[in-house]
N, C-alpha and C positions, 0 to 999 in steps of 0.2 A: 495418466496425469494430463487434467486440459490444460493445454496453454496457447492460446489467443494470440495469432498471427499480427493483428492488429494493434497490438499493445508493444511497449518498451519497459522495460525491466530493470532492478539495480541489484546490483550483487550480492544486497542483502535480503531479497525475493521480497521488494514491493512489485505492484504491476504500474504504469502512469498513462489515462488514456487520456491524448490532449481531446478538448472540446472547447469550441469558440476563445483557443486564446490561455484558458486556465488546463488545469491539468488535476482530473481526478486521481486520488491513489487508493491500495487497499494492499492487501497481501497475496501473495500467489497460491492458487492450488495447492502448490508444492508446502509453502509454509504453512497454511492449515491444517495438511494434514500429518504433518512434522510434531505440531501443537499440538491436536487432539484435540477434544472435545472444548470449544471456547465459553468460558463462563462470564468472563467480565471485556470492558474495553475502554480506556481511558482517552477520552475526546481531547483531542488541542482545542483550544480557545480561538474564537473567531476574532478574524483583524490580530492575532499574533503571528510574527516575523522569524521566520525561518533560515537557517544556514542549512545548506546541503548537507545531509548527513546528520544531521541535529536530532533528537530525537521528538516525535512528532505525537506518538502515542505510546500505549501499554497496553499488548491483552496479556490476558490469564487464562490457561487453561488447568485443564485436571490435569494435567502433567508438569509444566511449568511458567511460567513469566518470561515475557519476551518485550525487547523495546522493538519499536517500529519507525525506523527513520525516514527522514524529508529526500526523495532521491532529486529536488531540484530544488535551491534556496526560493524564498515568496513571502505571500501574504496568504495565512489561512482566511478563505471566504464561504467556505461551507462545510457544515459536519455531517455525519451521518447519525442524528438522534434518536434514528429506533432503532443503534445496536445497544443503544443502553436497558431497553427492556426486552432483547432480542438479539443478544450474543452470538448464537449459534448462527445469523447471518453467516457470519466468516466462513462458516463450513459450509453450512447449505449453498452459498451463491457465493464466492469470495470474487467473482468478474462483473457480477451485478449488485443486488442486494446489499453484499457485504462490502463495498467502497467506503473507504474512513474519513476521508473529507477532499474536498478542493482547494488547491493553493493556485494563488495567481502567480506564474513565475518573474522573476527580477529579471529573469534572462530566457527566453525561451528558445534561445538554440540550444540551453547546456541537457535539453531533451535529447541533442546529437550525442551526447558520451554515454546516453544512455545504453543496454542493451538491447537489441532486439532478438525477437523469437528463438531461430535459431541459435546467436549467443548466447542466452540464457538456458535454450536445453543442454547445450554443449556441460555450463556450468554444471545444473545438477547432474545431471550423466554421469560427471565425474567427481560430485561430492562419494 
């Protein structure tokens, strides 16, 4: 399982890599391949207002539907529009390619309660 030292996590296995201020999300490794094969993936809306935990997006896979939550309250300011004809991103590259949008945070220290590296393998370790 890759997981990216450089990255912070929420216990719902997003990944958050901060950049200039905003903070990219997507899914982890782990939760792609939990999901299985990814068919569809539902975009938040640009300039829409986020609560922590709120749900942010929806993928579909051949297995089942999963929501995908905000692990830091914001302002969505970027989507990732070629998973709409190019789902399988999330599998193939879930640390690059497959990132689901950028949110500016309200707060950007609450990137501190996030987890890091370590904490988060500990988590699935022990799912």
């Amino acid at each position: 399982m890759h997981l990216p030292d450089d990255l912070r996590y929420s216990s719902d296995h997003e990944w958050v890599r901060l950049e200039d201020g905003k903070v990219r999300i997507g899914i982890t490794d782990y939760a792609q391949d939990a999901l299985g094969d990814v068919v569809y993936v539902e975009m938040p809306e640009i300039g829409a207002q986020l609560e922590a935990s709120a749900k942010v997006s929806e993928v579909e896979s051949t297995k089942s539907v999963s929501d995908i939550y905000a692990p830091v309250a914001g302002r969505v300011v970027a989507v990732n529009s070629d998973l709409a004809d190019s789902p399988e991103r999330l599998n193939d590259d879930p640390y690059g390619e497959g990132w689901i949008c950028v949110i500016e945070p309200d707060d950007p220290s609450a990137l501190d309660a996030l987890l890091d590296a370590e904490a988060y393998r500990r988590l699935i370790e022990g799912s």
